[in-house]
N, C-alpha and C positions, 0 to 999 in steps of 0.2 A: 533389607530393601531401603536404597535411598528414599527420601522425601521428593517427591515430584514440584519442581516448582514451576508456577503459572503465571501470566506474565495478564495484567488487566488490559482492558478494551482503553483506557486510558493512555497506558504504553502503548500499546499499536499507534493506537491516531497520533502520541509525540513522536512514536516513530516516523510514521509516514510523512506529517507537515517534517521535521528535520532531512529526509531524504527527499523531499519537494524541493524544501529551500534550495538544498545542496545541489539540487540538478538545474534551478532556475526556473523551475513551473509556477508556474500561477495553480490557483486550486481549479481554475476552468482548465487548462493547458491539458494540468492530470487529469481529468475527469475524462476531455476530449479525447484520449491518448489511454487510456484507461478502458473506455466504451469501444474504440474500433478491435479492440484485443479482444474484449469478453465478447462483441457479437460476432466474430469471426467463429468462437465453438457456442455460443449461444445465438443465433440467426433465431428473432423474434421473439429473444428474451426481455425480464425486466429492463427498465433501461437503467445504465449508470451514468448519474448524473451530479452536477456540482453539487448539487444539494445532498445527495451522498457522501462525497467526498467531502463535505463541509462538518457533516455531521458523522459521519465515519472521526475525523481530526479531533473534534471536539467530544468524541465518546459519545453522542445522543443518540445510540439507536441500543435497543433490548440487544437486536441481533445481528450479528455481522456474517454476511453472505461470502464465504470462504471463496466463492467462485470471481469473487470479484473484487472481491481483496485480492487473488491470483493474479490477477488481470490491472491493478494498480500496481505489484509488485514488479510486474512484466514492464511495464508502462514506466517505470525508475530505474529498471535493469538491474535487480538485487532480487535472488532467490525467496521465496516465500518464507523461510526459515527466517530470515532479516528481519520480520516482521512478525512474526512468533516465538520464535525461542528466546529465551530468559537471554540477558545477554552474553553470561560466558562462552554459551554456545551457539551464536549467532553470527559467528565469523570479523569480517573486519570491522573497525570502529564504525557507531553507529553515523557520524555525518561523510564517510568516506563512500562515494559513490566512483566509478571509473568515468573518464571524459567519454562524452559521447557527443558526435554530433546533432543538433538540433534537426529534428524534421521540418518539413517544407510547411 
């Protein structure tokens, strides 16, 4: 059996700020863009908010809410794998996002 390896909540959050940068978000931009995703299958859930997204970047939470982490990954247009799996297996280099047009 190979060795499983596991990627820290540290690596997520440089993940995510690096895939912000790269798309030209602000951490409000993402959060904004992030929350119409997650309440669309969450309608009256927690909210997600900058201050998540702040502290999601910076690793300050026990716990990271998979469901909206989903929904930040949506929100940069990069599979949820991008953002978890160790990086040989996380597909293209980590600051290569695809051009997308900017929402309104």
């Amino acid at each position: 059996m190979e060795d499983q390896q596991w990627i820290t909540q540290e690596e997520i959050g440089q993940r995510v700020r690096v895939l912000r940068q790269a798309r030209g978000f602000s951490q409000e931009r993402l959060a904004h863009e992030a929350a119409q995703i997650y309440w669309q299958h969450h309608p009256g859930g927690p909210m997600l908010t900058i201050h998540w997204v702040m502290r999601l970047e910076r690793a300050f939470t026990n716990v990271i809410d998979v469901e909206k982490l989903s929904a930040v990954a949506a929100a940069l247009g990069v599979p949820l794998s991008r953002l978890l799996l160790p990086s040989a297996e996380a597909g293209a280099p980590l600051g290569h996002v695809e051009a997308q047009a900017p929402s309104p």
